[in-house]
N, C-alpha and C positions, 0 to 999 in steps of 0.2 A: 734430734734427728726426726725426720719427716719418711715412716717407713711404711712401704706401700707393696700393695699386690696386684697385677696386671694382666691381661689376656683371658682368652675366653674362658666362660665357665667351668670348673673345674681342673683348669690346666693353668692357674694364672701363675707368674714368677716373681719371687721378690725381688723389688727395688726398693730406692729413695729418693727422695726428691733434694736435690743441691742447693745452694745458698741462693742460685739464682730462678730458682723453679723448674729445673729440667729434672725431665724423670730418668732415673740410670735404672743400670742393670745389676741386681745383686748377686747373680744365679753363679757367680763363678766362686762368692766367698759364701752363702748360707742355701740349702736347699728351700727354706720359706721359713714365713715371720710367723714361726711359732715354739714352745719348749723350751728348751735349752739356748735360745738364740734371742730368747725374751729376758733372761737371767742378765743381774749385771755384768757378769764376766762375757756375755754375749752381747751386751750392747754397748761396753767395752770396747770389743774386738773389732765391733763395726765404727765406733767411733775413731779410731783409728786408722780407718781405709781413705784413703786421699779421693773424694768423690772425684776428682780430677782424672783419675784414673781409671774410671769405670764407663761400661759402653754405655754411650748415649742412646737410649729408646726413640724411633723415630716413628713417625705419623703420630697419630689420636687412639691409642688401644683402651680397652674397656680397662674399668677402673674395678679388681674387685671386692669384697671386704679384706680389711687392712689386716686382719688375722685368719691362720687358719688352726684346724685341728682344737677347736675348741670344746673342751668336756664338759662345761656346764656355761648357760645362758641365765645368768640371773637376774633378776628385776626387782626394783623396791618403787611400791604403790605408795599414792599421796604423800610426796614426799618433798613439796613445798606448800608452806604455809597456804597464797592464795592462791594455789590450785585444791587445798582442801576445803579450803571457805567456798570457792566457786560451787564445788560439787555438793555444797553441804553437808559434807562430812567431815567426824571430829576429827583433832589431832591427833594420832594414834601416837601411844606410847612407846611402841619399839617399832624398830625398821618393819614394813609389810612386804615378806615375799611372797614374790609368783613366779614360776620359770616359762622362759620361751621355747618351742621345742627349736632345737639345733635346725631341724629343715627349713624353718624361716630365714635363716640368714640369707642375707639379699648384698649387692653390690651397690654401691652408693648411688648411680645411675642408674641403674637398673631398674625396670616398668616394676612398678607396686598393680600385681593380680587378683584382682578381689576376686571372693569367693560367686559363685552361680548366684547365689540366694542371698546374698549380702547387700541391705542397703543402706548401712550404718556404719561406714568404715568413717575411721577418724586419723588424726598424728597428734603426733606427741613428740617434739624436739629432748633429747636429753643426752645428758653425759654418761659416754660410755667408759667402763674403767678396766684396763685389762691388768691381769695378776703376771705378774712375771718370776716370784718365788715362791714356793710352798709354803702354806701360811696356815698354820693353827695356833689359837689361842693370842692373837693380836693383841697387844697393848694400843694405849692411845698415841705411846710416845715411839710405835717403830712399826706399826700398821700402814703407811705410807710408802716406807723403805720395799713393801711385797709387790709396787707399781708398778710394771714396766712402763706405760703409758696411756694417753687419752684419746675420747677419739668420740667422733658426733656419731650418735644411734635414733633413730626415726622409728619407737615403738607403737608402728601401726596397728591399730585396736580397731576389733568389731564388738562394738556394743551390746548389740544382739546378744552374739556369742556369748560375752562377757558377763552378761547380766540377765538373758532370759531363758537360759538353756539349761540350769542349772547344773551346779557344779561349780569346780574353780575357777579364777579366774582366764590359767591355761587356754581356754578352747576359744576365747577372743583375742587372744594373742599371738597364739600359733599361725594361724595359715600360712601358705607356702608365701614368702617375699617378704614377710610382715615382721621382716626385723634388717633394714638397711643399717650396715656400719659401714666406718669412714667416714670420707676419703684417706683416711691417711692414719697413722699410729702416730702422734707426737708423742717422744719418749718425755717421763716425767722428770726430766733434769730442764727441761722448755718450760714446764708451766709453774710459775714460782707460785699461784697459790688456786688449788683447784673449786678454793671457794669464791674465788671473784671473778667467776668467767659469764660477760652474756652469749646471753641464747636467742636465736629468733626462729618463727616459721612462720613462712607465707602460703598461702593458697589460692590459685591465680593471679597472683602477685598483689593479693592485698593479703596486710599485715595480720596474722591470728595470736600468733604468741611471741611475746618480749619476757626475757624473766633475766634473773643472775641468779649464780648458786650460791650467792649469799643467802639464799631463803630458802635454802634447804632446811630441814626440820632436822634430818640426821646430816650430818656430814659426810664428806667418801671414810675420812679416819672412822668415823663413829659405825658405819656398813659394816667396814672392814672387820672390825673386831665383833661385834652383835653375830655376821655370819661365822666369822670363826671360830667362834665360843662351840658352834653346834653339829659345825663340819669343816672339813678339808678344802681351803682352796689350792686349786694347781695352776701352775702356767698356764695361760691360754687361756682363762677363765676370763669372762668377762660380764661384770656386773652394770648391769644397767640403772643408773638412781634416782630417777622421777623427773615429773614433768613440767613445767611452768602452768601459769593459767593462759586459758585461751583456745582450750580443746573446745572441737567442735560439739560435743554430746552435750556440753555444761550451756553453750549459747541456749534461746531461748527466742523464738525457736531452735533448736540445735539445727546443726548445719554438718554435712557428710561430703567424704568425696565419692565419684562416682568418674565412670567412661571419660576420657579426654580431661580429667581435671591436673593439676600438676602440681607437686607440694617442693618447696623451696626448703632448707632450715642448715642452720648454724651454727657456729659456736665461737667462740670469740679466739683465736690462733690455733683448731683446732679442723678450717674449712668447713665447705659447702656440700651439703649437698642437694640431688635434684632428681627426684621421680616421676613418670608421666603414670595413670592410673587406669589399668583398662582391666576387665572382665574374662575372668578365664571363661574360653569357649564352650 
């Protein structure tokens, strides 16, 4: 299933998207794509709704992140091979995390707002993974089974922030916008293997990053259990797991986006998305 959330900011509804790409109405069987409705017995119950039956969404509504009520935004740094060689940094030995704060989550379309003082904003195409059962203590062999689904994350980064401000890496990853998910949750019974999925991003429509998650260092199975080992994941979680090479900071000269620039990025059965880039006032 292809499960989606719609309408303006803060009031959006869940739907899905049908076998022929129309977007329905879910609001009459789930109040939104999150908790208990992530759970297998919840995406289950939706699997069994004859999308035939459900009200067809009509015009172009805003598209907004594919999850809500999300209690932790997680991220693992250098977590393809040559996106570490790029950056010249080693391979690290265990997963690197960093959290995004929750007010960045942004809509898949929705304008990416650089900060006043920011002229080092970059993207970052990656796989995003949402948790759909409560998961401590993951094995390798049933660490997957905690998926609900996938879904493309655009972990817009300021450099600056990131790297001259001192401190963690947090404060170049937070600003308001600078974490787009979606278009859409594909549940993980669609993606037979989340290690062979490409990725691309563009930036005015010339190509910056191509990669597959086959060159991941850690795998989504290998995340899953490393963060488990040390905390609680819950429904609604969603971990975000690194980047491909071809970030802007690593170029040479490095290359940023700014005002009127527009970043394109993908995932391979998992949609598009598309942000235009302007300057908070």
């Amino acid at each position: 299933m292809k499960l989606v959330r719609y309408g303006a900011d803060g009031a959006e509804k869940p739907g899905l998207i049908d076998g022929n790409g129309i977007l329905r109405d879910l609001s009459e069987k789930v109040d939104n794509i999150a908790g208990r409705v992530l759970s297998p017995a919840g995406l289950d119950a939706l699997r069994a709704v004859d999308p035939d039956g459900l009200p067809v969404v009509d015009g172009d509504p805003r598209i907004g992140p594919c999850v809500t009520d999300i209690g932790k935004f997680l991220c693992i740094g250098l977590n393809y091979v040559d996106h570490a060689e790029e950056t010249g940094a080693s391979i690290p030995e265990h997963p690197i995390l960093f959290l995004k704060a929750n007010s960045a989550i942004n809509g898949p379309f929705d304008d990416v707002v650089i900060p006043r003082s920011s002229e080092h904003t970059d993207w970052e195409v990656e796989l995003g993974v949402v948790i759909g059962t409560k998961c401590k203590y993951a094995t390798m062999e049933n660490a997957l089974d905690h998926v609900a689904g996938y879904c493309v994350i655009n972990d817009v980064s300021e450099r600056r922030f990131q790297k001259r401000l001192a401190g963690q890496w947090t404060k170049g990853k937070s600003p308001d916008t600078f974490g787009p998910i979606g278009p859409w949750l594909v549940t993980a019974d669609e993606i037979a293997d989340p290690q062979n999925l490409d990725l691309y991003c563009d930036v005015n429509g010339d190509r910056m990053q191509t990669g597959n998650t086959s060159k991941m260092i850690f795998s989504v199975a290998e995340i899953i259990v490393h963060l488990s080992e040390m905390f609680t994941l819950h429904p609604g979680d969603v971990i975000s797991t690194g980047t491909p090479p071809g970030v802007g900071d690593a170029m040479s000269p490095p290359k940023y986006v700014g005002p009127g620039d527009v970043m394109e990025l993908g995932i391979q059965g998992l949609g598009v998305q598309r942000q235009a880039v302007r300057r908070d006032p």
